[in-house]
TORDO-556289 format. One record per residue: x, y, z of N, C-alpha, C, O in turn. Coordinates in steps of 0.1 Angstrom, whole numbers, plus 5000, padded with zeros to 4 digits. Example, Ala and Ser with C-alpha at 12.3 -4.5 7.8 and 13.67 -1.06 7.14 Angstrom:
> nxx, nyy, nzz, caxx, cayy, cazz, cxx, cyy, czz, oxx, oyy, ozz
> 5132, 4943, 5078, 5123, 4955, 5078, 5132, 4967, 5078, 5142, 4967, 5085
> 5128, 4978, 5071, 5137, 4989, 5071, 5129, 5000, 5079, 5134, 5011, 5080
! end
This chain:
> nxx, nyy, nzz, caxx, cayy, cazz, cxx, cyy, czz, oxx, oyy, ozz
> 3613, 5847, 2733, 3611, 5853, 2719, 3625, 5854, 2712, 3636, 5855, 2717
> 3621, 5854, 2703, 3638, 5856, 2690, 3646, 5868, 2690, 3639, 5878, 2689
> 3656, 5870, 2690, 3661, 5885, 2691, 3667, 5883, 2680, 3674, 5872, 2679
> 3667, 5894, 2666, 3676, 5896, 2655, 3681, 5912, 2652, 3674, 5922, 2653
> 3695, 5911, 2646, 3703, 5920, 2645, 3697, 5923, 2628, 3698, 5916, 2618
> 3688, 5941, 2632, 3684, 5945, 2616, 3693, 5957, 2614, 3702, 5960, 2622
> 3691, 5964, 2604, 3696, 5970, 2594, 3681, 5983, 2584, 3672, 5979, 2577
> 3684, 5994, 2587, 3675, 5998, 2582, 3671, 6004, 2565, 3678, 6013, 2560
> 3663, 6000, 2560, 3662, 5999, 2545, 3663, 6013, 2541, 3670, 6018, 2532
> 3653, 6020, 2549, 3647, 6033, 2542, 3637, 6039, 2555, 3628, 6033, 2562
> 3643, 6055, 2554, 3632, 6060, 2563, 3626, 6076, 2553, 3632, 6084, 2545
> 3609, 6075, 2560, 3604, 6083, 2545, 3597, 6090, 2556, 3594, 6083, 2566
> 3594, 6104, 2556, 3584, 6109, 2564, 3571, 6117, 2555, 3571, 6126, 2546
> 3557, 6105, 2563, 3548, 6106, 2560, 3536, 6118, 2558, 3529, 6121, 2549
> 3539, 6124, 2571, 3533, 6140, 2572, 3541, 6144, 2583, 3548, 6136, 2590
> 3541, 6157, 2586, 3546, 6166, 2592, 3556, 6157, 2606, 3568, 6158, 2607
> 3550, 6150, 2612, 3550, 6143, 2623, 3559, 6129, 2622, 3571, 6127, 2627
> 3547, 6117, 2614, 3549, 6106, 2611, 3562, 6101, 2602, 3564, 6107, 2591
> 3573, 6089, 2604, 3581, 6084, 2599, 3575, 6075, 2599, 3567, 6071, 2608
> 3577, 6065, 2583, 3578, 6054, 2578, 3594, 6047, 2581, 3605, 6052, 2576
> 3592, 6033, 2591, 3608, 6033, 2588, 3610, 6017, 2582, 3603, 6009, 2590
> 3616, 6010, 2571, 3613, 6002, 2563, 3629, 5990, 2567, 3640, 5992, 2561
> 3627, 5981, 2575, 3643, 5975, 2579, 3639, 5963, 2577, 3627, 5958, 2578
> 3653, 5955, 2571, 3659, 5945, 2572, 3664, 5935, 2581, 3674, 5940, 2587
> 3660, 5923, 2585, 3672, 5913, 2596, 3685, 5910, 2586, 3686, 5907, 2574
> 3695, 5911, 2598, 3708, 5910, 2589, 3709, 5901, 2578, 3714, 5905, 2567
> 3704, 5888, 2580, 3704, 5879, 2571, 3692, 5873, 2569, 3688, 5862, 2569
> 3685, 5893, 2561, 3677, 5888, 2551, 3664, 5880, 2549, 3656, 5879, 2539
> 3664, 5875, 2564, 3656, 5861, 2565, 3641, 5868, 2578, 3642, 5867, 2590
> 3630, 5873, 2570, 3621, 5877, 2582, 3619, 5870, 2591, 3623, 5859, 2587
> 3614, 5868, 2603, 3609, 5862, 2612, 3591, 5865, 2611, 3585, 5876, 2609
> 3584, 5850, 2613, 3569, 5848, 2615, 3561, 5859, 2623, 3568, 5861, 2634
> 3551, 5866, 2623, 3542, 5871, 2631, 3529, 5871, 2623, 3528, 5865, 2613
> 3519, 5880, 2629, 3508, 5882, 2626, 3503, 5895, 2626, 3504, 5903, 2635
> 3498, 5897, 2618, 3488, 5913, 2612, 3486, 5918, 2628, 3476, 5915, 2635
> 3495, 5925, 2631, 3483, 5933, 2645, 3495, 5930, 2656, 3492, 5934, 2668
> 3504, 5924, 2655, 3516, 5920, 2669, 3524, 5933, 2667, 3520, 5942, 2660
> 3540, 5933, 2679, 3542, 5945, 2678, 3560, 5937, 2682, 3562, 5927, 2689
> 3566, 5943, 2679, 3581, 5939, 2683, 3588, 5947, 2694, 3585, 5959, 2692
> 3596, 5945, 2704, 3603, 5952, 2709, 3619, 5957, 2704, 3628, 5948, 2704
> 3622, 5971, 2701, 3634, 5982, 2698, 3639, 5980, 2710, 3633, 5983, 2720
> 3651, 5975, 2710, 3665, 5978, 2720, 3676, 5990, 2716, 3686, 5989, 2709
> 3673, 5999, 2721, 3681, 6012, 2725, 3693, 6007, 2729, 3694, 5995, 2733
> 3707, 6017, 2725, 3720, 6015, 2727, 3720, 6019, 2742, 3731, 6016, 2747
> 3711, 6025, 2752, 3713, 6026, 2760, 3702, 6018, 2770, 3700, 6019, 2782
> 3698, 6011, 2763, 3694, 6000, 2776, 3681, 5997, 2775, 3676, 5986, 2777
> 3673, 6011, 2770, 3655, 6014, 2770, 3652, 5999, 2759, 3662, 5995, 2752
> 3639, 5992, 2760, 3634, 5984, 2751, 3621, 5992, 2752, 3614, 5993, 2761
> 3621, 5997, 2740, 3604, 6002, 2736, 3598, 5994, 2728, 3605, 5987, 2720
> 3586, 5993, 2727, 3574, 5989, 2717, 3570, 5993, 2702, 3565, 6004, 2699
> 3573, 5985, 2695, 3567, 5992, 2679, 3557, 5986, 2677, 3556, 5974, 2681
> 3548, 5993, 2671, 3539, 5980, 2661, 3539, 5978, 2649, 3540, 5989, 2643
> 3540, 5969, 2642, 3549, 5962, 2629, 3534, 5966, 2617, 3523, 5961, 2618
> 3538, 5974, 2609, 3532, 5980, 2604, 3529, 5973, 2592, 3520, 5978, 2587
> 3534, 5964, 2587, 3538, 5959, 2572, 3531, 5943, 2575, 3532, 5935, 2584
> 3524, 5941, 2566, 3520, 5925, 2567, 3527, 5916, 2569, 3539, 5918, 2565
> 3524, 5902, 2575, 3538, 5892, 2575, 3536, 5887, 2564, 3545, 5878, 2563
> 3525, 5886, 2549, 3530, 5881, 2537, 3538, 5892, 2530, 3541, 5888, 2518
> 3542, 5905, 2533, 3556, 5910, 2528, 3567, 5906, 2533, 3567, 5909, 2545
> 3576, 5900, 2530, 3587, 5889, 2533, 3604, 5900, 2525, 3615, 5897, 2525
> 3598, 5908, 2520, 3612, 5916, 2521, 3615, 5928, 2528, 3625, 5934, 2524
> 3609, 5932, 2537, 3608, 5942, 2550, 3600, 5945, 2560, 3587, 5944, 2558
> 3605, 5948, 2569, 3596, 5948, 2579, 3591, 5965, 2582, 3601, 5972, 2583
> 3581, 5971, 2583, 3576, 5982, 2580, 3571, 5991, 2595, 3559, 5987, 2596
> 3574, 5999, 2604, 3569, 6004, 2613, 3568, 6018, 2610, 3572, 6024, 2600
> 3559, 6025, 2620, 3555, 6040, 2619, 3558, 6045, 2635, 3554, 6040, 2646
> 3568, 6058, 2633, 3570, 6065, 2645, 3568, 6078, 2642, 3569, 6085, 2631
> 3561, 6083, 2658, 3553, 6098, 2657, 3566, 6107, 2667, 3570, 6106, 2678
> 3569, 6117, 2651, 3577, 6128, 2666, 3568, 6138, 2671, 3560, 6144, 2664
> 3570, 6139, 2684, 3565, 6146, 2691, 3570, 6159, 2700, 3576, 6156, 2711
> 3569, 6170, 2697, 3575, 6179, 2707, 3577, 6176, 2723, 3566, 6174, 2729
> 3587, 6176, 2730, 3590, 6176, 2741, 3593, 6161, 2738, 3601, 6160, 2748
> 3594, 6148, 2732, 3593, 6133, 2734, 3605, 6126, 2725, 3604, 6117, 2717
> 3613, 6132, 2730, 3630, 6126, 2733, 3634, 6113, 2728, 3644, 6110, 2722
> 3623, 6104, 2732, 3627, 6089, 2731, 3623, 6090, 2711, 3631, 6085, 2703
> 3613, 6094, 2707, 3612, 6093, 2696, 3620, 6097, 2687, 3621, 6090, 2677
> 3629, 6109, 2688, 3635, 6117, 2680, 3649, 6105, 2683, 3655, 6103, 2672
> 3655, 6098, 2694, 3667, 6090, 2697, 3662, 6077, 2685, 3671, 6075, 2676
> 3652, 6072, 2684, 3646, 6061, 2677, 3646, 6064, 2659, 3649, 6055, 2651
> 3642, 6079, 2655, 3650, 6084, 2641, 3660, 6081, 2642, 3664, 6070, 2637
> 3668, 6089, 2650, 3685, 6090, 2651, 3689, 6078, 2648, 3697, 6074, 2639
> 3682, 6068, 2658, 3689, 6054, 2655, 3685, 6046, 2640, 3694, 6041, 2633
> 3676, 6046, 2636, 3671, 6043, 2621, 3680, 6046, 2612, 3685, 6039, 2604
> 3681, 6065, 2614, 3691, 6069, 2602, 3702, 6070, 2603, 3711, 6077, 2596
> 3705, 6062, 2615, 3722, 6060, 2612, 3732, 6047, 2607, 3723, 6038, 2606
> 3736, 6045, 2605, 3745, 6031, 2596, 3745, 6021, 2607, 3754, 6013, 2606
> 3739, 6019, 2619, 3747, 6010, 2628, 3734, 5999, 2625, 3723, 6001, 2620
> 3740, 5988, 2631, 3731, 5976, 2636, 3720, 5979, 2649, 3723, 5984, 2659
> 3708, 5974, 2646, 3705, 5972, 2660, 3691, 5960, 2663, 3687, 5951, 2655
> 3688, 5961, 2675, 3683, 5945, 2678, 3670, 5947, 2681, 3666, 5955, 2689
> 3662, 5939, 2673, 3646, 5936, 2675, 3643, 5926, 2683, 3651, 5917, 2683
> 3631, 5925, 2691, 3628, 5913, 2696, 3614, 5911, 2693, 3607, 5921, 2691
> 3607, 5897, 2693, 3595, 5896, 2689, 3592, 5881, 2684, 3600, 5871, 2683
> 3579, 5883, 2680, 3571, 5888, 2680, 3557, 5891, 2692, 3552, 5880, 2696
> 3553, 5898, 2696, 3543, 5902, 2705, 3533, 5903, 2700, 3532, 5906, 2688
> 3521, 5899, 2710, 3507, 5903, 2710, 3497, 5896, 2705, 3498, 5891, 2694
> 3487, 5896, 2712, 3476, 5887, 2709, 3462, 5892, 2701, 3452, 5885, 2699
> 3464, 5909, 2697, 3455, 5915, 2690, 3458, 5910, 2676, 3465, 5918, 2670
> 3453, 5900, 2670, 3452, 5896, 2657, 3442, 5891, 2651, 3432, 5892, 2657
> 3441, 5886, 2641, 3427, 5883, 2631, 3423, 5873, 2638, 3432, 5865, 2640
> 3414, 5869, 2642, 3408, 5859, 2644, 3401, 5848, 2636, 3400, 5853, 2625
> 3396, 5836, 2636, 3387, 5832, 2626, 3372, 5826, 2628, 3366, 5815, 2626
> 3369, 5840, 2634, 3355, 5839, 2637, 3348, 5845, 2619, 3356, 5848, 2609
> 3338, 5846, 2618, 3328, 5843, 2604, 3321, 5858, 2606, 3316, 5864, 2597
> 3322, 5864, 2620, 3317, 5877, 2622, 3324, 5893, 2613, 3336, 5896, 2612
> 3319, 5897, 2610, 3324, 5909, 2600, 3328, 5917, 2609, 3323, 5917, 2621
> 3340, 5925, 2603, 3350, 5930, 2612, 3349, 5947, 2616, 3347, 5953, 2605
> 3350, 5953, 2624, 3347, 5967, 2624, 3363, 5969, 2633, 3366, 5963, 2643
> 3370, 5979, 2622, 3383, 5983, 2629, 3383, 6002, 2634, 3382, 6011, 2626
> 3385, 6004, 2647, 3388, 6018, 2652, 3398, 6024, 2655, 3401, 6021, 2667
> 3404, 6030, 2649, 3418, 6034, 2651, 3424, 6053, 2656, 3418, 6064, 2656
> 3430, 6052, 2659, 3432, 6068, 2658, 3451, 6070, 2655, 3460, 6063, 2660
> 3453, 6079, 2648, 3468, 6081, 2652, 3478, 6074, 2650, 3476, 6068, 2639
> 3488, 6071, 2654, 3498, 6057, 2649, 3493, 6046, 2655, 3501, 6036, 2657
> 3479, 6045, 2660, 3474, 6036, 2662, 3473, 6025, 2649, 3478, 6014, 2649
> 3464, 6034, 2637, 3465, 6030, 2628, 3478, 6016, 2621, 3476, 6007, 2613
> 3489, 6019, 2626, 3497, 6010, 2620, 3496, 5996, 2621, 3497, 5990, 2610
> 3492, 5988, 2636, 3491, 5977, 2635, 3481, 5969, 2627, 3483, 5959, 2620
> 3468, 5979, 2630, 3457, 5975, 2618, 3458, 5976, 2601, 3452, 5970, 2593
> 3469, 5986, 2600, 3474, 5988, 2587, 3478, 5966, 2578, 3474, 5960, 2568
> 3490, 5962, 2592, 3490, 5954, 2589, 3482, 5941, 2588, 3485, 5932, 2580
> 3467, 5940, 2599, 3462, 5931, 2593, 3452, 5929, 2587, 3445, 5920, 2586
> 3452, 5945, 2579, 3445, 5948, 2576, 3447, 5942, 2557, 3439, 5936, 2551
> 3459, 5948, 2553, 3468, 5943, 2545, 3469, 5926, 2544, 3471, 5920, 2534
> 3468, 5920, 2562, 3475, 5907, 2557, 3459, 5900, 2550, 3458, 5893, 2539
> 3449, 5904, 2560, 3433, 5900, 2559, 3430, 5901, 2535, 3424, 5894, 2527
> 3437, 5911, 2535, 3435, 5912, 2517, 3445, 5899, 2509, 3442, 5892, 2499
> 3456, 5898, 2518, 3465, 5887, 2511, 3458, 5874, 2514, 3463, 5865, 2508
> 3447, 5872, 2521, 3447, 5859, 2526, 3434, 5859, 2519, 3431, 5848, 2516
> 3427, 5868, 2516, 3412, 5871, 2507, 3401, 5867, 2516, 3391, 5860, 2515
> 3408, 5873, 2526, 3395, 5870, 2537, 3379, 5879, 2527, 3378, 5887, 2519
> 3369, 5868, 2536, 3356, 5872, 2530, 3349, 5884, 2538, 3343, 5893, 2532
> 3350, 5882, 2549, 3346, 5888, 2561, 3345, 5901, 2556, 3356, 5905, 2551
> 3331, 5912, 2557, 3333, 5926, 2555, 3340, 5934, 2569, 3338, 5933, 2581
> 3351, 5943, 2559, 3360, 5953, 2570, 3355, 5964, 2571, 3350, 5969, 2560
> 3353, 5972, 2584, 3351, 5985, 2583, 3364, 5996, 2590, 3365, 5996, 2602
> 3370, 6003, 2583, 3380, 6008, 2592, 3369, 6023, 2594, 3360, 6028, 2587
> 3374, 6028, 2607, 3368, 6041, 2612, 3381, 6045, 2616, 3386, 6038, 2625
> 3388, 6056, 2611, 3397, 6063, 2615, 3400, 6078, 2621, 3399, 6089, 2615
> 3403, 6075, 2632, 3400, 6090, 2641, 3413, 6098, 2636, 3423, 6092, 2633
> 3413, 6113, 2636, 3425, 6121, 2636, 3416, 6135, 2637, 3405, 6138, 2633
> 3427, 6141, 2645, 3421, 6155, 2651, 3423, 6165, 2636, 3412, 6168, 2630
> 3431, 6169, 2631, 3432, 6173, 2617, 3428, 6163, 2602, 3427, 6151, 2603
> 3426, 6169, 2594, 3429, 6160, 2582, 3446, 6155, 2582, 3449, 6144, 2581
> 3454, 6166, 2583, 3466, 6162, 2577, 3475, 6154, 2587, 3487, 6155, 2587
> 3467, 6145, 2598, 3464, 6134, 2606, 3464, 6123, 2599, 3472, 6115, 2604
> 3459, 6119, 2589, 3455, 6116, 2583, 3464, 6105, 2574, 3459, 6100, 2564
> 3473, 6104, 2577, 3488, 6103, 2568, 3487, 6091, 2561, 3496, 6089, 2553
> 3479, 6083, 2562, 3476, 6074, 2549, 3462, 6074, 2540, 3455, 6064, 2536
> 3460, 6084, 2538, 3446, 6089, 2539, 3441, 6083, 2523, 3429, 6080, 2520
> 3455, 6083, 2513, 3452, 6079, 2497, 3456, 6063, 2497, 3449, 6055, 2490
> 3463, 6059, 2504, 3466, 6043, 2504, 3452, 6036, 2509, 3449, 6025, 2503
> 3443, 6043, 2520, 3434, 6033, 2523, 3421, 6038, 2514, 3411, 6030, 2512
> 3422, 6050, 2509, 3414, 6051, 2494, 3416, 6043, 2484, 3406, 6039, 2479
> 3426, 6040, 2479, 3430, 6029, 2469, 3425, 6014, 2473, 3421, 6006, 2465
> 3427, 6011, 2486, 3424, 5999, 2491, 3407, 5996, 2491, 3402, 5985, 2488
> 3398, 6008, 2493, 3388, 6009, 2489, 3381, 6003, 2480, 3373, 5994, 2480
> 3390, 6014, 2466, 3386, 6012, 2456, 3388, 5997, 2452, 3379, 5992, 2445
> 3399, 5989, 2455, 3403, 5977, 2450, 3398, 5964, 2456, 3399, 5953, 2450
> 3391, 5965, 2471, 3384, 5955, 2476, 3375, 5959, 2478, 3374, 5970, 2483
> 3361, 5949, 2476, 3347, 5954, 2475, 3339, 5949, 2488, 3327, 5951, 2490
> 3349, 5943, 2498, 3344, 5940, 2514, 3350, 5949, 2520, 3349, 5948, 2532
> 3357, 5959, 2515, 3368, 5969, 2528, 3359, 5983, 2529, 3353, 5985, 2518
> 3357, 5990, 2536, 3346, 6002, 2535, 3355, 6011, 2549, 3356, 6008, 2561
> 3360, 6020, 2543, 3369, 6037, 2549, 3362, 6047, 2553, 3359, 6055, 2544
> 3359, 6051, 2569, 3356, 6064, 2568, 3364, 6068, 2577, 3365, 6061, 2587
> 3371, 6079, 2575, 3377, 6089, 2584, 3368, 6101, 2592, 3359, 6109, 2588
> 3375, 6099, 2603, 3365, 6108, 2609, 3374, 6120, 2617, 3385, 6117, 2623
> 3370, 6133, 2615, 3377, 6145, 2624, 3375, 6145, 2633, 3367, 6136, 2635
> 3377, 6150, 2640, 3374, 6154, 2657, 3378, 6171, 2662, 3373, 6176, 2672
> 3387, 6178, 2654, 3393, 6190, 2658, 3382, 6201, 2647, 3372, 6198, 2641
> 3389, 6216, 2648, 3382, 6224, 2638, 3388, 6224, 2625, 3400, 6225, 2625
> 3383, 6222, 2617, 3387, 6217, 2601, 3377, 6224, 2590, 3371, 6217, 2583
> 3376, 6238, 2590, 3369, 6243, 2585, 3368, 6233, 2568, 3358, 6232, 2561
> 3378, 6229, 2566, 3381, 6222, 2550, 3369, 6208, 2550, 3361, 6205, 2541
> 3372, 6201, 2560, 3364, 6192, 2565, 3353, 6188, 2559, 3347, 6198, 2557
> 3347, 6178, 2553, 3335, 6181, 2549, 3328, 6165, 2552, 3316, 6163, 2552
> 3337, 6154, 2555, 3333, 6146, 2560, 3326, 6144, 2577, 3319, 6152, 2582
> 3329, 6132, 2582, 3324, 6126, 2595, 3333, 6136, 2609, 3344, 6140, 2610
> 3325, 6136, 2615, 3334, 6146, 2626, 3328, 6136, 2640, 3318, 6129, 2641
> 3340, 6141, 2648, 3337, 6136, 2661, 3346, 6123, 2664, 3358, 6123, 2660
> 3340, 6112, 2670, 3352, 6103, 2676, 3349, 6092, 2668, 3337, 6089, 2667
> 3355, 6088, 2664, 3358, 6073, 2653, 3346, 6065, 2656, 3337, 6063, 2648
> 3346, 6062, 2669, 3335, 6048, 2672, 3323, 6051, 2675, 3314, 6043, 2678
> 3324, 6069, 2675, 3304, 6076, 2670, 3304, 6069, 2659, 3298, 6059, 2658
> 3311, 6073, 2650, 3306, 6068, 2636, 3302, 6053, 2633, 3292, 6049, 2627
> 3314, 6046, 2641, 3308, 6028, 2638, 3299, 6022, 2647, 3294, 6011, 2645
> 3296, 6032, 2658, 3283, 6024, 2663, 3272, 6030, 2658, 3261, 6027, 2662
> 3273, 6042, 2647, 3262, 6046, 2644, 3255, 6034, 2629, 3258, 6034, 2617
> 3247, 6027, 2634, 3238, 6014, 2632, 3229, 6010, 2643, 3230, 6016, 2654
> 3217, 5996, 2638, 3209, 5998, 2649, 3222, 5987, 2663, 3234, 5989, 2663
> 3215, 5978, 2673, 3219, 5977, 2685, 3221, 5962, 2678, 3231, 5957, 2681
> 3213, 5956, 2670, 3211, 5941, 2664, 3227, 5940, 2657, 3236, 5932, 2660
> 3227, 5952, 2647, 3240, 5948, 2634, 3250, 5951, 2647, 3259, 5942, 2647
> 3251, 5960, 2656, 3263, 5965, 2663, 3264, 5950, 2674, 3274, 5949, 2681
> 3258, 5944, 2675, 3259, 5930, 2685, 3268, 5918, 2677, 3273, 5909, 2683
> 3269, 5920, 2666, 3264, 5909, 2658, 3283, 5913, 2649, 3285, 5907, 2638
> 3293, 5920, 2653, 3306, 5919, 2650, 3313, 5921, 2659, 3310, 5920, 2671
> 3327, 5924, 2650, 3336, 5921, 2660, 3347, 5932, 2657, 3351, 5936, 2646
> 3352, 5936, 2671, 3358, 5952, 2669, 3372, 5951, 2676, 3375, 5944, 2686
> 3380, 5960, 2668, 3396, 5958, 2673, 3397, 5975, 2668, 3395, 5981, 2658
> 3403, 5978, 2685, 3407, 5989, 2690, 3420, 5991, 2690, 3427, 5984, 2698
> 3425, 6001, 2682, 3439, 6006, 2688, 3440, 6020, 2684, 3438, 6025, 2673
> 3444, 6026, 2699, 3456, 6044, 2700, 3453, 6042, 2711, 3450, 6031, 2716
> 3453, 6055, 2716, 3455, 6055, 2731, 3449, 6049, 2745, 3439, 6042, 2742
> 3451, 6049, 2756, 3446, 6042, 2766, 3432, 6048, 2770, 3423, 6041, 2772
> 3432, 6058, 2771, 3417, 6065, 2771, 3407, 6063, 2758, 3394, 6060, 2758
> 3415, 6064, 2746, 3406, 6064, 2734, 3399, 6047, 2732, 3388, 6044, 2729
> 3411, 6037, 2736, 3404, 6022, 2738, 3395, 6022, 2746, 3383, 6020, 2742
> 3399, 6024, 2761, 3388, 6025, 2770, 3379, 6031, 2768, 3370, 6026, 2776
> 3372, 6043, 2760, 3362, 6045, 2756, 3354, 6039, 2745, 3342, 6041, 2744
> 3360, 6033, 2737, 3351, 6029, 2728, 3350, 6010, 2729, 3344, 6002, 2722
> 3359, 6006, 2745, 3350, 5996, 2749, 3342, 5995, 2759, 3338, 5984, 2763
> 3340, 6005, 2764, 3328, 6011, 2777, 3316, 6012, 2769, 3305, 6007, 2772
> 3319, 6021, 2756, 3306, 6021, 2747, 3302, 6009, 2741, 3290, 6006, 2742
> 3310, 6001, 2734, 3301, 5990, 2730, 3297, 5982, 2738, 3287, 5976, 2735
> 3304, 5982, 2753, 3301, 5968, 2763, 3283, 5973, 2766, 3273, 5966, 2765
> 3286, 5987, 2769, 3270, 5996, 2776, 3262, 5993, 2764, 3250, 5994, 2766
> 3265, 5988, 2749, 3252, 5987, 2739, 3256, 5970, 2739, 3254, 5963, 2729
> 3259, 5967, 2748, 3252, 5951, 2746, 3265, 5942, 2738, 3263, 5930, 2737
> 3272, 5945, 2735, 3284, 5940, 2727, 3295, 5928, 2737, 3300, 5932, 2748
> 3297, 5913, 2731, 3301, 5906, 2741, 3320, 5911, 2744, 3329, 5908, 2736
> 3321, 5916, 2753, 3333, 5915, 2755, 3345, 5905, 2748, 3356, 5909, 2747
> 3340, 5893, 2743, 3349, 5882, 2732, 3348, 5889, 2720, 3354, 5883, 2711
> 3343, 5900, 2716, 3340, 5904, 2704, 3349, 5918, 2705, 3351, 5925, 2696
> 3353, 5920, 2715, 3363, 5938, 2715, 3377, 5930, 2718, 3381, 5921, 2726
> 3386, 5940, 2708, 3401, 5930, 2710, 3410, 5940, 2709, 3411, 5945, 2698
> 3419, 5945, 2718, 3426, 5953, 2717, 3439, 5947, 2728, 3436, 5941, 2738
> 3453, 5950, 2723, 3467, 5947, 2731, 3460, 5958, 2741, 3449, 5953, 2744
> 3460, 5965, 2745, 3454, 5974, 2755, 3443, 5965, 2766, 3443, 5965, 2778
> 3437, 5961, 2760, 3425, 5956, 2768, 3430, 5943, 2774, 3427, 5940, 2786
> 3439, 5936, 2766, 3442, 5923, 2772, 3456, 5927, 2782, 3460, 5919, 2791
> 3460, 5933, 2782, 3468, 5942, 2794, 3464, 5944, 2804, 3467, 5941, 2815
> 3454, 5951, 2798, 3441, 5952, 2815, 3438, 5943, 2818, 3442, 5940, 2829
> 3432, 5936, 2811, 3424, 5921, 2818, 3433, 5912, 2827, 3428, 5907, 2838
> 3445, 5910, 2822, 3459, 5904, 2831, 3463, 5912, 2841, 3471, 5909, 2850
> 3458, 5921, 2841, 3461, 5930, 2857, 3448, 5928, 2869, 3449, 5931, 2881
> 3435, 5923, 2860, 3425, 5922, 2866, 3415, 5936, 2871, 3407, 5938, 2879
> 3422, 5945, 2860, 3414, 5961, 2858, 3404, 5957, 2850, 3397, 5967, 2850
> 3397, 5948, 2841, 3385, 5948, 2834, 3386, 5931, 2833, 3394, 5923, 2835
> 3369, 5932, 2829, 3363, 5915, 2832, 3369, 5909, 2820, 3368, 5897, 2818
! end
């Protein structure tokens, strides 16, 4: 894979938690991927961690990721530090096989958390390309103010008439007045026919994937039809069929 020396554009914080961080390759010149891959961060000390590339590959003047700080999680707060500081540093990529497919099946996306970001992007890229295919995003977050793109994918709503948004809570939110509970209650709530009959891409955590592909496999759903970097991890270890 390619390794290039970037430069960071701009870093914006989203909610309480979440950074937007918006960087450049030195020279300017993006490198190819696809809606839903993820690049690897080389640390000045050695660590290579995982991002997922937040920003479509038909945006061609930056490359766009989301990092969550977290209390007690050290490596995150080093990964600001390094963003907002003036130095160079080295990307590698592109990664991953969770991307659009060009199957004819309508797409149901589940996300939770900075899960959200990779889908962000092909989700984005799927509008640049005018895919026909109806999207459904189901977005899990324990609060509303989880939530941290909550008016961008409102807008995206309003402006494509195949994209259809529900967010769903899961925590106490007395304000709340929407969908509650876990994201992929909500998208399997249809009969067993429409829920057979697409195609679902999972991303956040390793429990939250693994549950909502245990649920569709138990309603009948073909395993070629659930796609998550998580799942194809497993499958190469020979932890699932």
């Amino acid at each position: 894979m390619t390794e290039f020396n970037c430069r960071t554009k701009d870093v914006t914080q989203l909610n309480e938690q979440i950074h937007r961080i918006r960087i450049v390759p030195e020279d300017h010149r993006l490198f190819d991927f696809k809606g839903g891959q993820y690049i690897i961060l080389h640390m000045p000390d050695g660590k290579k961690v995982p991002l997922s590339i937040a920003s479509a590959p038909e945006e061609r003047s930056f490359l766009e990721l989301h990092v969550r700080l977290v209390d007690g999680h050290s490596l995150a707060q080093e990964m600001i530090n390094l963003f907002e500081g003036t130095a160079e540093y080295t990307l590698e990529g592109a990664y991953g096989g969770c991307y659009l497919n060009d199957s004819t099946r309508n797409l149901v996306i589940i996300a939770g958390g900075t899960g959200f970001s990779p889908m962000k992007s092909m989700i984005e890229s799927a509008f640049a390309q005018k895919v026909e295919r109806q999207i459904e995003l189901y977005l899990g977050a324990q609060v509303t103010d989880d939530l941290y793109q909550h008016d961008l994918i409102i807008q995206w709503e309003k402006d494509n008439g195949n994209f259809s948004y529900t967010p769903v809570v899961s925590g106490d939110d007395d304000s709340w007045q929407g969908a509650t509970g876990f994201p992929h209650e909500s998208a399997m709530n249809c009969s067993d026919k429409e829920l057979i009959e697409k195609d679902y891409y999972i991303s956040g955590s390793e429990p939250m994937v693994m549950a909502v592909y245990n649920a569709l496999r138990e309603k009948g759903v073909n395993k070629s039809q659930i796609h998550s970097d998580m799942l194809n991890i497993k499958r190469e270890k020979g932890e699932i069929d």
